[in-house]
Phi, psi and omega in degrees: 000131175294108170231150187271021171303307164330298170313306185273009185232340171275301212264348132281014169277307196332300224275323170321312176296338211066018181273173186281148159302129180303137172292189184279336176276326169321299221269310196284350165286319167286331181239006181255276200279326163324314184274330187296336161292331178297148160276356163278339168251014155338328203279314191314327174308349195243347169261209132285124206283336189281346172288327184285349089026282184322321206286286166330317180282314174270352157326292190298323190290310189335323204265351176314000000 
């Protein structure tokens, strides 16, 4: 299952590490098209990229 919990345990890890924050396009590569390759989140492929997108974005600003 795709959560954006996944996202969000990479981007306290980061910010933990002292590293930079990821862009919103980063984040939809590692956890968007990425997953989507996987055979367990194949189904992602079959919804609309934009709530999972939406999902990201507001994480990363959440996280400014």
């Amino acid at each position: 299952m795709w959560r954006v919990n996944d996202s969000l345990a990479y981007s306290q890890q980061k910010y933990k590490s002292g590293e930079k924050k990821s862009t919103n396009s980063q984040l939809q590569k590692l956890f968007i098209t990425s997953a989507k390759k996987t055979e367990e989140r194949e189904w992602l492929s079959e919804v609309s990229n934009i709530p999972l997108q939406q999902s990201l974005n507001d994480l990363n600003q959440a996280l400014l």
